[in-house]
N, C-alpha and C positions, 0 to 999 in steps of 0.2 A: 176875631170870631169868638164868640160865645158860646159856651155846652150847655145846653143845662140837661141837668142830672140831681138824683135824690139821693144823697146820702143816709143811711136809715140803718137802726139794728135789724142785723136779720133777724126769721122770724127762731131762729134757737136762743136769740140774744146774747151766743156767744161772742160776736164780732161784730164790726159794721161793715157795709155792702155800699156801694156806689152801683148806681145803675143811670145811664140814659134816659131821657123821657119817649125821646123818638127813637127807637133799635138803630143802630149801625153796629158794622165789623169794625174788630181793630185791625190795626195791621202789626202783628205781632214782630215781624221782623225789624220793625222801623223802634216800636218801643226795646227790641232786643241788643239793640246801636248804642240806643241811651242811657240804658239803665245796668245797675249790677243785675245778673241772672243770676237763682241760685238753682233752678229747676227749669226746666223746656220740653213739651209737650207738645204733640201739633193741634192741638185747642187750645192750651193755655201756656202763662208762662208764671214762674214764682220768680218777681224781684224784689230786693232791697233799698231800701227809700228813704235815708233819714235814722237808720237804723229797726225799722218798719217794714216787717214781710208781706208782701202783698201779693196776691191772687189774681193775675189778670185775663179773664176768660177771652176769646174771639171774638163772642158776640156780645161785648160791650163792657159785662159786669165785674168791678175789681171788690174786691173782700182783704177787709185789712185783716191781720190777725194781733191778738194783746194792741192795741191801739182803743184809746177812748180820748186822743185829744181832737176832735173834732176840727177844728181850726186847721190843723196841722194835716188831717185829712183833704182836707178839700182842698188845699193847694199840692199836694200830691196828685190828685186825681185831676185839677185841672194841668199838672204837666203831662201826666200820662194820656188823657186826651189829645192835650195840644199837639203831643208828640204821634200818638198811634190813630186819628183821625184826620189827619191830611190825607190830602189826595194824591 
């Protein structure tokens, strides 16, 4: 299965943003399995990824924080998909 999703600086340009092209939920509980959590929310969750704090909202969107390697984004975010978009 394939996501596709936009990787892009938000618009404060302090971080970059992953978003879906088509909205779906994540399932936070299934990415809460796989990853380190450092924070849990019932919207969102804060994990660590690589050394890489990331922001992962319900409804789709993950926000890396101090990350600019690009590359190393988007294979995060396709595990975090792959993981919290099943069915």
């Amino acid at each position: 299965m394939t996501t596709d999703f936009v990787l892009a600086k938000c618009k404060t340009k302090a971080a970059y943003s992953a978003k879906l092209k088509s909205p779906k939920k994540l399932n936070l509980q299934k990415i809460k399995e796989k990853f380190t959590v450092i924070l849990e929310t019932p919207i969102l969750l804060v994990i660590k990824e690589q050394g890489i704090e990331i922001v992962v909202h319900g409804h789709g969107e993950l926000l890396f924080k101090k990350c600019n390697d690009t590359a190393l984004m988007e294979s995060i975010v396709k595990k975090v998909y792959g993981v919290g978009l099943k069915k």
